[in-house]
PDB file with one MODEL, atoms N, CA, C and O in Angstrom:
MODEL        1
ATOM      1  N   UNK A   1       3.632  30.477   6.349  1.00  0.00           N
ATOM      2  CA  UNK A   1       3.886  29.430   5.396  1.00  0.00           C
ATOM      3  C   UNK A   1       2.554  28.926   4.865  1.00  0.00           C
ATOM      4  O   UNK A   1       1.530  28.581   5.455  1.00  0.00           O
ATOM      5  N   UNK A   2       2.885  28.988   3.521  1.00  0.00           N
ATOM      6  CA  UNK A   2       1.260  27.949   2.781  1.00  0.00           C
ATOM      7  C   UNK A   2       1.436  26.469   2.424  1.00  0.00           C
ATOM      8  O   UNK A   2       2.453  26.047   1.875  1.00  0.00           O
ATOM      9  N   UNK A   3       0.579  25.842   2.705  1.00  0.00           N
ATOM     10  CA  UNK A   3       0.971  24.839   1.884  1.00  0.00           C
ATOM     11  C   UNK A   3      -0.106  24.073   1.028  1.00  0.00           C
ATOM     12  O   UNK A   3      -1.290  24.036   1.364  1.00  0.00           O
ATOM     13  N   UNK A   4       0.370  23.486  -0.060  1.00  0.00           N
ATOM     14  CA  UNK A   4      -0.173  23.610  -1.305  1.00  0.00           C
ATOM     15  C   UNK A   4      -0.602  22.100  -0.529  1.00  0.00           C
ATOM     16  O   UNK A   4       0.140  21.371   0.129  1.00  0.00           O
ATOM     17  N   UNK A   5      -2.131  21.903  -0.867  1.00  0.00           N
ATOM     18  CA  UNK A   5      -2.779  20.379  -0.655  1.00  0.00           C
ATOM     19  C   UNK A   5      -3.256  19.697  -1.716  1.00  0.00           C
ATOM     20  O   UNK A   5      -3.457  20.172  -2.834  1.00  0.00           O
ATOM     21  N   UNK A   6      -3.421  18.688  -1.402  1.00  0.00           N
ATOM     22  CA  UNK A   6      -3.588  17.697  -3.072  1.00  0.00           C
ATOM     23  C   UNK A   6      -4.167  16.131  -2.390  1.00  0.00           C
ATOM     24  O   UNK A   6      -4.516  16.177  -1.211  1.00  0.00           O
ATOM     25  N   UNK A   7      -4.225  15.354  -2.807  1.00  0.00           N
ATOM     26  CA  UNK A   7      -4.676  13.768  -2.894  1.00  0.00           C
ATOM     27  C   UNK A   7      -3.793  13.091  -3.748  1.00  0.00           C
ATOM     28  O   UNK A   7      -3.222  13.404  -4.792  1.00  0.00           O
ATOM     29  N   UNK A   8      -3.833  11.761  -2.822  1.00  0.00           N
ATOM     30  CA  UNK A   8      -2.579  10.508  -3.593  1.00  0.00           C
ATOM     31  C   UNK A   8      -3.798  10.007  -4.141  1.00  0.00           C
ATOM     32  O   UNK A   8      -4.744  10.239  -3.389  1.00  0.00           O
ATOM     33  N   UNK A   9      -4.105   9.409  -5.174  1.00  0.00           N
ATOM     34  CA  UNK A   9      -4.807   8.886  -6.021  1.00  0.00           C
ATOM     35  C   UNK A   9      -4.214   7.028  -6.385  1.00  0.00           C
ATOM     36  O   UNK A   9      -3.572   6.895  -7.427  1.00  0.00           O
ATOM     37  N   UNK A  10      -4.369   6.225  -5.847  1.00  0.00           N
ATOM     38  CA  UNK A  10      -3.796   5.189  -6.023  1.00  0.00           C
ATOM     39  C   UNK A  10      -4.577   3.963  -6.462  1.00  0.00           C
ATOM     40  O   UNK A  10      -5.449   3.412  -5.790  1.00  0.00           O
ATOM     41  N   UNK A  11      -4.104   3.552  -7.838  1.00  0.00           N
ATOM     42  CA  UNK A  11      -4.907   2.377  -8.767  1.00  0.00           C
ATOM     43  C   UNK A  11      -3.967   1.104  -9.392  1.00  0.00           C
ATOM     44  O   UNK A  11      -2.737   1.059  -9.407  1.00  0.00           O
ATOM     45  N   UNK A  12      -4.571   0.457  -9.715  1.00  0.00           N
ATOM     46  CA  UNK A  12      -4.148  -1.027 -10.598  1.00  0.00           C
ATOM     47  C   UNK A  12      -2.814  -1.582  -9.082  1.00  0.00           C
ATOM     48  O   UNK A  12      -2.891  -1.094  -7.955  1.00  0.00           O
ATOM     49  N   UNK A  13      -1.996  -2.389  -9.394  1.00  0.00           N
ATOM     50  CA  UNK A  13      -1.006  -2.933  -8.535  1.00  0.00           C
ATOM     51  C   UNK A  13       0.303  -2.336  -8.294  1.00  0.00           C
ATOM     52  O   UNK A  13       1.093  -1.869  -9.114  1.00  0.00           O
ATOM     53  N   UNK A  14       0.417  -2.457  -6.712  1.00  0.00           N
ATOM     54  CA  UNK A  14       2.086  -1.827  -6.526  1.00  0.00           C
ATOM     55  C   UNK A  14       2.747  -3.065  -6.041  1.00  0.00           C
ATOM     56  O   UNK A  14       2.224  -4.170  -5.896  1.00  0.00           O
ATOM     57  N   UNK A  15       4.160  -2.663  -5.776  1.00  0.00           N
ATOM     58  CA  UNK A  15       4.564  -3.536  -5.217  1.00  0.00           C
ATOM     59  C   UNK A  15       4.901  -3.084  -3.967  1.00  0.00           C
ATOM     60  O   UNK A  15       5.223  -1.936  -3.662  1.00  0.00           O
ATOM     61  N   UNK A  16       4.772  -4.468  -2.950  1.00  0.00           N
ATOM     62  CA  UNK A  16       4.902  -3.960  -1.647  1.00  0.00           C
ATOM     63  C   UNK A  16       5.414  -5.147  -1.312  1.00  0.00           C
ATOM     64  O   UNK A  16       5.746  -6.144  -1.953  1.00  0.00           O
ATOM     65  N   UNK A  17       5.412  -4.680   0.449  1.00  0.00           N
ATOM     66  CA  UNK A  17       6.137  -5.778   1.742  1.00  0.00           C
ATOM     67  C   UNK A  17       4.994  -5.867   2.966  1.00  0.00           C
ATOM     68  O   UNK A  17       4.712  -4.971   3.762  1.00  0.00           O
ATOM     69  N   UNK A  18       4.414  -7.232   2.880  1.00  0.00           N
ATOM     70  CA  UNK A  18       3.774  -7.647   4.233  1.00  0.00           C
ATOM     71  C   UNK A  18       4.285  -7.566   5.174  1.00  0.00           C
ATOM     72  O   UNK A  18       5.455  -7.891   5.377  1.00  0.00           O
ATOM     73  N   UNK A  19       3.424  -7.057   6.059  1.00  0.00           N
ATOM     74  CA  UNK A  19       4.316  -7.000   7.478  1.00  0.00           C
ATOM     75  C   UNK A  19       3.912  -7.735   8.462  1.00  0.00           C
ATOM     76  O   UNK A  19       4.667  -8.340   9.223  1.00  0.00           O
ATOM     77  N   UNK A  20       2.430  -7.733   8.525  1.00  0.00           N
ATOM     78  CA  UNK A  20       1.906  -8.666   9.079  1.00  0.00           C
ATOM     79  C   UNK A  20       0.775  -8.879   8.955  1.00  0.00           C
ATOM     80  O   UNK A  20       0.298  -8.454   7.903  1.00  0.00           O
ATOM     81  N   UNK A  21      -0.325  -9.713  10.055  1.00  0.00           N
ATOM     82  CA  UNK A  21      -1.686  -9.556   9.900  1.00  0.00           C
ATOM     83  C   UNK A  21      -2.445  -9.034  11.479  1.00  0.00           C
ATOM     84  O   UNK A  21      -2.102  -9.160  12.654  1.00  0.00           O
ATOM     85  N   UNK A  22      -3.665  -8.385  10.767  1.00  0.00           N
ATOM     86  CA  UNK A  22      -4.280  -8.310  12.152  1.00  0.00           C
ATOM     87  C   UNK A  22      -5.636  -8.933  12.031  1.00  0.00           C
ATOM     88  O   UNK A  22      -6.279  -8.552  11.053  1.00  0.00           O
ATOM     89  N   UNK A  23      -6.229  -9.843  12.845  1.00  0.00           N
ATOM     90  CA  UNK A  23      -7.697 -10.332  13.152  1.00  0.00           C
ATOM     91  C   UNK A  23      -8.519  -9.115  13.475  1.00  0.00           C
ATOM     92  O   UNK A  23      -8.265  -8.332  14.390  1.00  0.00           O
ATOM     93  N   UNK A  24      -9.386  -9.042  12.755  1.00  0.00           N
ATOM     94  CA  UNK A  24     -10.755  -7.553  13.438  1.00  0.00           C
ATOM     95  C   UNK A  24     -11.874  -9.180  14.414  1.00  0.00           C
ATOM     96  O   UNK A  24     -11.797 -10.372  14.711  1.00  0.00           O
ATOM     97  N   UNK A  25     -12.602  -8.198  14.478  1.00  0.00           N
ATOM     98  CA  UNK A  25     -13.586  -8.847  15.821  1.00  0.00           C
ATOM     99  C   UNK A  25     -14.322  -9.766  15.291  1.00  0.00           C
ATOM    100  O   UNK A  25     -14.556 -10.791  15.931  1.00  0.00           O
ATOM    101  N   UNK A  26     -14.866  -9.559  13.925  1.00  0.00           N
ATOM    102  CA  UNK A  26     -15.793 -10.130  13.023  1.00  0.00           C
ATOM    103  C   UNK A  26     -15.075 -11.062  12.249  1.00  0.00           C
ATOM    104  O   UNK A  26     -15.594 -11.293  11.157  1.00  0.00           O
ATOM    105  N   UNK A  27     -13.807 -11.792  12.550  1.00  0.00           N
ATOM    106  CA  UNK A  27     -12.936 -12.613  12.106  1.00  0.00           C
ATOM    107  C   UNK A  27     -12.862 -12.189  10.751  1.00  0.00           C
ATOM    108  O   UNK A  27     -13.617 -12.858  10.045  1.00  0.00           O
ATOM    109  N   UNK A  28     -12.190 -11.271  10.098  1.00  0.00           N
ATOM    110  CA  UNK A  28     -12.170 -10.418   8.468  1.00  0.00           C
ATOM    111  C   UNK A  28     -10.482 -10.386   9.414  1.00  0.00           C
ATOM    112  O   UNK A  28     -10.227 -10.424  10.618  1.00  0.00           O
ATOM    113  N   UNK A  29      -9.585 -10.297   8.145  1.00  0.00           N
ATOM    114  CA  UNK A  29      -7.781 -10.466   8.315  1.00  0.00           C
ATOM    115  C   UNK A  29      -7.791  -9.235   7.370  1.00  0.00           C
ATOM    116  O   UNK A  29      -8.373  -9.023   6.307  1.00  0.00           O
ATOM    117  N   UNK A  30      -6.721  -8.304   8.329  1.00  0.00           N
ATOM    118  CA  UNK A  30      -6.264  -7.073   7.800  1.00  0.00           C
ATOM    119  C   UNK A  30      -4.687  -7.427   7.206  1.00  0.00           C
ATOM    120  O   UNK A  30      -4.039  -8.296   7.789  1.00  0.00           O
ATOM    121  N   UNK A  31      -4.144  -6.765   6.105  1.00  0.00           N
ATOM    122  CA  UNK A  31      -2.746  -7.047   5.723  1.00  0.00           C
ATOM    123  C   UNK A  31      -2.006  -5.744   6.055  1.00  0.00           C
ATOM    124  O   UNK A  31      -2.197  -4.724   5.392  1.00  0.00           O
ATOM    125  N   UNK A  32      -1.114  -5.798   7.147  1.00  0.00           N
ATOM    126  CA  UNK A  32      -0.322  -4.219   7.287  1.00  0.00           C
ATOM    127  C   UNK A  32       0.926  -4.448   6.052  1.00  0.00           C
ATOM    128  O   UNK A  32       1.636  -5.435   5.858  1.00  0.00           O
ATOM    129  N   UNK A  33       0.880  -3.284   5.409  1.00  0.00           N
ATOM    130  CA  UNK A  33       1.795  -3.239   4.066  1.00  0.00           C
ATOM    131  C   UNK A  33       2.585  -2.067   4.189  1.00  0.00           C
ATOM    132  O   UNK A  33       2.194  -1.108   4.853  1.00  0.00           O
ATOM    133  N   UNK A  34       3.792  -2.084   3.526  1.00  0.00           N
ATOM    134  CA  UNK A  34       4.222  -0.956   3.093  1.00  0.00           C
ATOM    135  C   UNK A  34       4.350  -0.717   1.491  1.00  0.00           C
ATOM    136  O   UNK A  34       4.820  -1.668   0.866  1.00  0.00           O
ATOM    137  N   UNK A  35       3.938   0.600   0.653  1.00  0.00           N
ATOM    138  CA  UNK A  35       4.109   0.357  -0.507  1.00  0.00           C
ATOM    139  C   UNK A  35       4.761   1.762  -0.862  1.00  0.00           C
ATOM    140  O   UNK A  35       4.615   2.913  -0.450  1.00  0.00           O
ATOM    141  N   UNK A  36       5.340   1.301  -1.566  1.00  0.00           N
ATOM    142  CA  UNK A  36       6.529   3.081  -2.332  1.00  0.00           C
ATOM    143  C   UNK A  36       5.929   3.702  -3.151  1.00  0.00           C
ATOM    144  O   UNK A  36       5.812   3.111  -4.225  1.00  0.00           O
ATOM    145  N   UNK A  37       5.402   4.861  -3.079  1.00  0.00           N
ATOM    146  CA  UNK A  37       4.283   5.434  -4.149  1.00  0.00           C
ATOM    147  C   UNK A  37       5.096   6.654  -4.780  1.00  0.00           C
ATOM    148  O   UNK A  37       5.213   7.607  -4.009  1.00  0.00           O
ATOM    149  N   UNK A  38       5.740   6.819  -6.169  1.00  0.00           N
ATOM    150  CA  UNK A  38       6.211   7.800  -6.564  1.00  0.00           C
ATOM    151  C   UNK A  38       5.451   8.508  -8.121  1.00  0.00           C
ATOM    152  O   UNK A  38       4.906   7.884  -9.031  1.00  0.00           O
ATOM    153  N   UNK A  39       5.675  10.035  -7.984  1.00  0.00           N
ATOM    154  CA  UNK A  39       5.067  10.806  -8.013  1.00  0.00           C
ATOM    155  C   UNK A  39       4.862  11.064  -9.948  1.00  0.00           C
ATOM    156  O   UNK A  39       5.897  11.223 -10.596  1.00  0.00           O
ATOM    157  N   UNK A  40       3.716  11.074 -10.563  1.00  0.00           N
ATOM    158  CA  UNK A  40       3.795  10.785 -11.657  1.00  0.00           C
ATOM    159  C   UNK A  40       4.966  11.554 -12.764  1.00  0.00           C
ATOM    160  O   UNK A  40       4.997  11.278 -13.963  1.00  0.00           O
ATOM    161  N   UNK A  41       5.828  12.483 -12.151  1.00  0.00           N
ATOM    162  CA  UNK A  41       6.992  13.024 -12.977  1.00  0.00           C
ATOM    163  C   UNK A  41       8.284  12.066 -12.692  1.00  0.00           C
ATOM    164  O   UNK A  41       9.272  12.081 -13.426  1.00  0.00           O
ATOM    165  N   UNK A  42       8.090  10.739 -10.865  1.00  0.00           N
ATOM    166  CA  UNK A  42       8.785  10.152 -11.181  1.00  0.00           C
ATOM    167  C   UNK A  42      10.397  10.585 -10.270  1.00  0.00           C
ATOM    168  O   UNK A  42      11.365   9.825 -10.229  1.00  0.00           O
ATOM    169  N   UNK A  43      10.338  11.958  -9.615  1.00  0.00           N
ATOM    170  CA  UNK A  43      11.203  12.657  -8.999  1.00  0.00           C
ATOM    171  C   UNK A  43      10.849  12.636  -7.542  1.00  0.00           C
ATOM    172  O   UNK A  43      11.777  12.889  -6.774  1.00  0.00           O
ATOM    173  N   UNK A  44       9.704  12.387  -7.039  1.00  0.00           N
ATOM    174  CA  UNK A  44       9.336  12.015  -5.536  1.00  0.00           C
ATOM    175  C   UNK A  44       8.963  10.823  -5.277  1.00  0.00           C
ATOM    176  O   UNK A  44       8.288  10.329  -6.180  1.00  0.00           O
ATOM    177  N   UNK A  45       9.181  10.040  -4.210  1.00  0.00           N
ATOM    178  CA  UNK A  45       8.284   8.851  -4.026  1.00  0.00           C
ATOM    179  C   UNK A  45       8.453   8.966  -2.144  1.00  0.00           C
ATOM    180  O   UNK A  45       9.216   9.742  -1.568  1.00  0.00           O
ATOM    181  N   UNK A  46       7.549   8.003  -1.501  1.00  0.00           N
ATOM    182  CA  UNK A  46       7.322   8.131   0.010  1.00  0.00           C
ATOM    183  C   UNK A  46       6.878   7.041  -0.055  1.00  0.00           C
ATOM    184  O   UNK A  46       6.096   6.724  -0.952  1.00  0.00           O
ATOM    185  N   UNK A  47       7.442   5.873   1.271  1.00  0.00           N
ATOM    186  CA  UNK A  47       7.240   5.079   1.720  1.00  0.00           C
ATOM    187  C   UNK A  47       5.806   4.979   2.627  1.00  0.00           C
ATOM    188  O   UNK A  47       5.899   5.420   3.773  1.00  0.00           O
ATOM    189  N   UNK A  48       4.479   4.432   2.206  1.00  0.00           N
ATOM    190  CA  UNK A  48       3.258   4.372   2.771  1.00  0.00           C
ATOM    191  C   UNK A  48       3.115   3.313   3.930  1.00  0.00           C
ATOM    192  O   UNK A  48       3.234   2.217   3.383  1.00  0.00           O
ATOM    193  N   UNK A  49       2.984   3.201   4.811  1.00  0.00           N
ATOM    194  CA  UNK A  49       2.423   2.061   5.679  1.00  0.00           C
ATOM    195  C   UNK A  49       0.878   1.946   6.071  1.00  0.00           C
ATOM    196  O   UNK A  49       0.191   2.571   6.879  1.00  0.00           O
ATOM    197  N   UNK A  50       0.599   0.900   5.181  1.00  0.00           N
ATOM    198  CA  UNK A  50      -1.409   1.181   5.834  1.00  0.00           C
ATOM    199  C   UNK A  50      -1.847  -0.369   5.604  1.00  0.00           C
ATOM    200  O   UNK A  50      -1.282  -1.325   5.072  1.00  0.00           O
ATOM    201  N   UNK A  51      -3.161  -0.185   6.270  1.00  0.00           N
ATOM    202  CA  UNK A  51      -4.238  -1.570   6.434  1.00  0.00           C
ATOM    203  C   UNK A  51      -4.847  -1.689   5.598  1.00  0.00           C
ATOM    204  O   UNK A  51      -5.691  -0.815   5.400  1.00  0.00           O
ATOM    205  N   UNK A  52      -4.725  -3.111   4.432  1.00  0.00           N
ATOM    206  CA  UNK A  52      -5.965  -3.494   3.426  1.00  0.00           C
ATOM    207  C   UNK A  52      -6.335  -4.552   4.006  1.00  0.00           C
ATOM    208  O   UNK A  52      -5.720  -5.175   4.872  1.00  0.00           O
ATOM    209  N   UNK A  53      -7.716  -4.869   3.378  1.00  0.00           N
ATOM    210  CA  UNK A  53      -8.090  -6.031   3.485  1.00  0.00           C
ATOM    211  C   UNK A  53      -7.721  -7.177   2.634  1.00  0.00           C
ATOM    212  O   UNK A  53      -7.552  -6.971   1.432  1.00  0.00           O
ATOM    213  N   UNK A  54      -7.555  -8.524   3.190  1.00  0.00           N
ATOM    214  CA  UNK A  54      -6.837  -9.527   3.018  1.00  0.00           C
ATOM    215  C   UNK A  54      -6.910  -9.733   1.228  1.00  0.00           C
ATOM    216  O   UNK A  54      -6.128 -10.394   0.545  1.00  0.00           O
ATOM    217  N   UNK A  55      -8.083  -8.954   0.770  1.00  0.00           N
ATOM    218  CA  UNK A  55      -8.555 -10.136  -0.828  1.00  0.00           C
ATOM    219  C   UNK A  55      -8.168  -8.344  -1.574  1.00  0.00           C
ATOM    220  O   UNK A  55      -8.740  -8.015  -2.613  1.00  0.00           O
ATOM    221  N   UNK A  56      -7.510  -7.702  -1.113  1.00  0.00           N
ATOM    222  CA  UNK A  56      -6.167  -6.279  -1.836  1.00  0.00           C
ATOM    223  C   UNK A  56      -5.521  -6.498  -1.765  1.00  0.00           C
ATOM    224  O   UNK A  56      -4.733  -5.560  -1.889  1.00  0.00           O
ATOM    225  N   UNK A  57      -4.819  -7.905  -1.483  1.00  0.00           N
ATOM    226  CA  UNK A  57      -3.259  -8.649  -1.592  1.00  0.00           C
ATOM    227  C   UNK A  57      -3.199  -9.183  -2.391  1.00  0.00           C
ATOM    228  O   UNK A  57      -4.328  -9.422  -2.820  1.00  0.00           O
ATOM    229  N   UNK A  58      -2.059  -9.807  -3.259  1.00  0.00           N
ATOM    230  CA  UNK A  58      -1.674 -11.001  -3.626  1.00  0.00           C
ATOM    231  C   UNK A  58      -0.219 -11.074  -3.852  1.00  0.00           C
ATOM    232  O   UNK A  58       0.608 -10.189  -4.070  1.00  0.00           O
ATOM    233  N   UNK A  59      -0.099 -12.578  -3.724  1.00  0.00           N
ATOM    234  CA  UNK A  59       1.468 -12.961  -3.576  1.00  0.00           C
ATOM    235  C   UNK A  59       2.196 -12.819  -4.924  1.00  0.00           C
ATOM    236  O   UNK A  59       1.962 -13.491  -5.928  1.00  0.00           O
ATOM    237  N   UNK A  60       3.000 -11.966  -4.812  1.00  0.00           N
ATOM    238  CA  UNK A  60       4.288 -11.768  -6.312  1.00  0.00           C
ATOM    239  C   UNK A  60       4.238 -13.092  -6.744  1.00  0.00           C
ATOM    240  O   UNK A  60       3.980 -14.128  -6.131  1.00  0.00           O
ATOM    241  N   UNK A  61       4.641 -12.796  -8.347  1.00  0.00           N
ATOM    242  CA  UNK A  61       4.579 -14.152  -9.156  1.00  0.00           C
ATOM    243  C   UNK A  61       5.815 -14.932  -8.972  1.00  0.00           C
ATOM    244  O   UNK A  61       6.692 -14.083  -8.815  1.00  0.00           O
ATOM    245  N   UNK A  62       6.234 -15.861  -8.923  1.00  0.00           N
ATOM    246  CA  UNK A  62       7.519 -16.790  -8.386  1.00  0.00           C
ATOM    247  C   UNK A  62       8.399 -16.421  -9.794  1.00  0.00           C
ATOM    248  O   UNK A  62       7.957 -16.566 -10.933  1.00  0.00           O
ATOM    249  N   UNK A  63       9.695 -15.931  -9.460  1.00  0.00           N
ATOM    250  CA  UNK A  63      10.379 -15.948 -10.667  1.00  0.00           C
ATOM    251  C   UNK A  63      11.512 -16.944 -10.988  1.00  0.00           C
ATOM    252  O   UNK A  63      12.406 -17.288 -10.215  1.00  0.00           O
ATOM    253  N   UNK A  64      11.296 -17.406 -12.446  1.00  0.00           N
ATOM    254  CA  UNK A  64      11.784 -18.981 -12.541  1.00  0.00           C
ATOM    255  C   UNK A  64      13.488 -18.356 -13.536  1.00  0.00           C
ATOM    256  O   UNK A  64      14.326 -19.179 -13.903  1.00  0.00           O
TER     257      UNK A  64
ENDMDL
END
């Protein structure tokens, strides 16, 4: 079996779900996220779970 390799390339804002936080040693706050990244034709997407740092967040805009 071959398999064909490539890179997720990921820019500007997604939307996601906080999950939580983690403290590092040097008191810096990690945000564990999940974000849905689908595939620029739009026919694949995969649920990501990973660590940004706290100021690669921000809170969705309140909808009125």
């Amino acid at each position: 079996m071959r398999v064909k390799t490539s890179a997720l390339y990921m820019s500007g804002y997604l939307d996601g779900v906080q999950n939580f936080w983690a403290k590092m040693h040097d008191n810096q706050w990690l945000a564990g996220i999940t974000v849905r990244v689908t595939d620029a034709g739009g026919n694949n997407s995969v649920e990501i779970d990973m660590l940004v740092t706290a100021d690669a967040i921000t809170e969705a805009p309140s909808v009125s």
